[in-house]
C-alpha positions as CSV (number, residue, x, y, z in Angstrom):
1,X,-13.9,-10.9,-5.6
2,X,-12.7,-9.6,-2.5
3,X,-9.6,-10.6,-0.9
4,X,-7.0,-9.3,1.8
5,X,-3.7,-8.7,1.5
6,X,-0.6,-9.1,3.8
7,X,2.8,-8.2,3.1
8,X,4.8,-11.5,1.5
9,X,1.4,-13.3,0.8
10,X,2.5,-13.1,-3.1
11,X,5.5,-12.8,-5.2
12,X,4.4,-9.6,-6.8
13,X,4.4,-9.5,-10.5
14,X,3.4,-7.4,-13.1
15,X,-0.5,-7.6,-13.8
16,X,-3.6,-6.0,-15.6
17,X,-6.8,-7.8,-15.7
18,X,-10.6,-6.9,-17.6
19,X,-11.6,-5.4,-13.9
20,X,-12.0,-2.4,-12.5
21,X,-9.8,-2.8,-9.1
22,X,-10.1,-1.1,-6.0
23,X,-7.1,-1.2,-2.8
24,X,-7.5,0.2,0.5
25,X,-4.8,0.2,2.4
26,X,-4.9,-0.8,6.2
27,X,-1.8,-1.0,7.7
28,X,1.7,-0.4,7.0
29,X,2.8,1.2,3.4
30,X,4.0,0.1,0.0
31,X,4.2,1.2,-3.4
32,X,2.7,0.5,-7.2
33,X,4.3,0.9,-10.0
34,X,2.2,1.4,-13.1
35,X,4.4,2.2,-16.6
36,X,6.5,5.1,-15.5
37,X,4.9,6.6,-12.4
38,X,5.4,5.0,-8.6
39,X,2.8,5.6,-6.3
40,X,3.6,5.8,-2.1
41,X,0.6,4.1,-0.1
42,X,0.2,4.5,2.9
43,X,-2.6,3.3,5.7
44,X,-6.1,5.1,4.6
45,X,-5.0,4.8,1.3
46,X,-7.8,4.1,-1.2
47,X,-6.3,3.6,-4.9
48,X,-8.2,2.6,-7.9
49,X,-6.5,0.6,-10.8
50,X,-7.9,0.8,-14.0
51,X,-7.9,-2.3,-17.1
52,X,-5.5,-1.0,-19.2
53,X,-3.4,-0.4,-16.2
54,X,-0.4,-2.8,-15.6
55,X,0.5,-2.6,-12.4
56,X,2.8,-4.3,-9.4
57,X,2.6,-3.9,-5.9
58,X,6.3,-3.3,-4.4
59,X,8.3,-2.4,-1.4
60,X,5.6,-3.7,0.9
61,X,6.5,-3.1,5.0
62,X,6.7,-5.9,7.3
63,X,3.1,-5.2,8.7
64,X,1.6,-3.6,5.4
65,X,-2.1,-4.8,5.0
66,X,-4.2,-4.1,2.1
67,X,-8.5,-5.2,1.1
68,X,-9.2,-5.5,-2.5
69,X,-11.8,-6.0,-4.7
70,X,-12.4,-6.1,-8.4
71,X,-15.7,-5.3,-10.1
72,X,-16.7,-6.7,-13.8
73,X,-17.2,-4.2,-16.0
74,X,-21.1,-4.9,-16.2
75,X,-21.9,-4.3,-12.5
76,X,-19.7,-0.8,-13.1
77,X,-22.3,0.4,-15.9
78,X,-25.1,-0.4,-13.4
79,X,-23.3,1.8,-10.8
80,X,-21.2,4.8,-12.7
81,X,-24.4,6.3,-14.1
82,X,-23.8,10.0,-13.0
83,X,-21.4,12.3,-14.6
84,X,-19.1,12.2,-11.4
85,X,-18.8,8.3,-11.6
86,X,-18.1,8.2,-15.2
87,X,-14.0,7.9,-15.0
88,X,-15.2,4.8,-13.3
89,X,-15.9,3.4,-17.0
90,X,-12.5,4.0,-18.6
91,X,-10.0,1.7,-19.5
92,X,-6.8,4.2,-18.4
93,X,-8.3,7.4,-17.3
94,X,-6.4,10.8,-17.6
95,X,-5.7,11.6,-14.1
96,X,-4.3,10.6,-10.3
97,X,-6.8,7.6,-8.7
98,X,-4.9,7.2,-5.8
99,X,-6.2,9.8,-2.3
100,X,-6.1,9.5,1.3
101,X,-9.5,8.9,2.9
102,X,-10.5,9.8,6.6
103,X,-9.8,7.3,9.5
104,X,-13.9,7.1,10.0
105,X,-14.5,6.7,6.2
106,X,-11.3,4.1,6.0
107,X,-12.7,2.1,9.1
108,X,-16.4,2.0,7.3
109,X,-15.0,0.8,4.2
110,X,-12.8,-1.8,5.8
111,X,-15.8,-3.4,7.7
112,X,-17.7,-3.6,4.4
113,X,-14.9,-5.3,2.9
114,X,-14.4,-8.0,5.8
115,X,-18.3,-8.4,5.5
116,X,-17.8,-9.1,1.9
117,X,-15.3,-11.3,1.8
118,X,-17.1,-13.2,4.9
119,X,-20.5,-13.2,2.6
120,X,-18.4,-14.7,-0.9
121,X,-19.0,-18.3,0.1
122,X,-22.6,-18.1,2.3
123,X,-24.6,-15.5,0.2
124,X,-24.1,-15.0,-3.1
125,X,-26.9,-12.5,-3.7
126,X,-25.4,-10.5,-0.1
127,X,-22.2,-10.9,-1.8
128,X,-23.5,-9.3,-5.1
129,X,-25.9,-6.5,-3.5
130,X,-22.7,-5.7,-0.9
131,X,-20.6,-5.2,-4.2
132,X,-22.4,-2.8,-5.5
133,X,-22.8,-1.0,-2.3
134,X,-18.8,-1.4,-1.9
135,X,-18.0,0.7,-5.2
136,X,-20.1,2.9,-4.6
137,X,-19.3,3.9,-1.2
138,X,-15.3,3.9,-2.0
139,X,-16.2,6.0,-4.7
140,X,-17.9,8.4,-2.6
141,X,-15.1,8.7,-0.3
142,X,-12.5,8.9,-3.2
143,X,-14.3,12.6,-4.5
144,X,-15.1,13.7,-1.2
145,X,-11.0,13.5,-0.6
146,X,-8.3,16.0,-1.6
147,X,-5.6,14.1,-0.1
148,X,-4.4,13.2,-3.7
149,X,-1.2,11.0,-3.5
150,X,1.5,12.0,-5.4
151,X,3.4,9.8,-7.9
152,X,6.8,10.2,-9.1
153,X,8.3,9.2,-12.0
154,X,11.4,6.1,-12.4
155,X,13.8,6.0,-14.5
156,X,13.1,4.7,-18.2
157,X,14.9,1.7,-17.2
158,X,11.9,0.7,-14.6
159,X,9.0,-0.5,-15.9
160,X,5.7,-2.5,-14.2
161,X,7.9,-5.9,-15.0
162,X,10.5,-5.4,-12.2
163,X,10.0,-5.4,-8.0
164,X,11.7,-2.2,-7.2
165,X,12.9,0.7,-8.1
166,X,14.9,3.9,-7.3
167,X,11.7,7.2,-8.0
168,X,13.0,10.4,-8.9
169,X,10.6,13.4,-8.4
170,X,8.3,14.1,-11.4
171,X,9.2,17.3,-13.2
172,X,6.7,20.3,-11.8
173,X,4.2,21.0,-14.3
């Protein structure tokens, strides 16, 4: 499935699914909150949500705009064959799966997700072929980034269940 995302298009709630899900980020900026960590996301943002990852989209600007997609866990196995693709197989990897992506790379990517999500009701077998292509390619550009976004930790209190919250910096490690 791919689908696009505009600010106020859902009443966000707290969510995990059997998927792998990827976002990329557009336009505008918002956050996720996934157990105790908040993530910032801004346009270029390419973020990668895990199954055993509940999660909630929140504090989405007036003109934020987000693509995602969500891959079955079979058509991952066929992809995430080399050692560098293999956090792709986790259920909650160790690790931060959220980086910033160059404007070329986040242009390409955005392209093959409008073609995508133009293709899910003509061409099932351009849909299919284009998915594989997609998590690949967004994977690619993920590694070849070290623009790692940073999370910061809420308060106990917060959890994945609620819309907002006040972040506190995360304690340096």
């Amino acid at each position: 499935m791919v689908v696009r995302h505009t600010a106020g298009a859902l009443h966000p709630r707290s969510h995990r699914h059997a998927e792998l899900e990827i976002n990329l980020v557009v336009r505008g900026t918002a956050s996720y909150l996934m157990n105790d960590r908040r993530y910032d996301l801004t346009a270029g943002t390419v973020t990668w949500l895990f199954p055993d990852q509940e999660h909630v989209l929140v504090d989405e600007s007036a003109d934020h705009a987000l693509w995602w997609a969500v891959f079955r866990p079979s058509a991952v196995a066929r992809i995430a064959t080399s050692p560098g693709a293999r956090p792709l197989l986790a259920r909650d990897p160790v690790g931060r799966y959220s980086r910033r992506v160059d404007p070329q790379r986040v242009q390409r990517l955005g392209s093959l997700f409008r073609e995508l999500s133009d293709a899910s009701t003509v061409d099932d077998v351009v849909f299919n072929a284009g998915l594989s292509y997609l998590l690949a390619s967004a994977w690619r550009a993920f590694l070849d980034s070290s623009d790692v976004v940073d999370d910061l930790e809420v308060h106990p209190a917060v959890n994945t269940r609620r819309a907002s919250c006040t972040p506190t910096p995360a304690p340096a490690t």
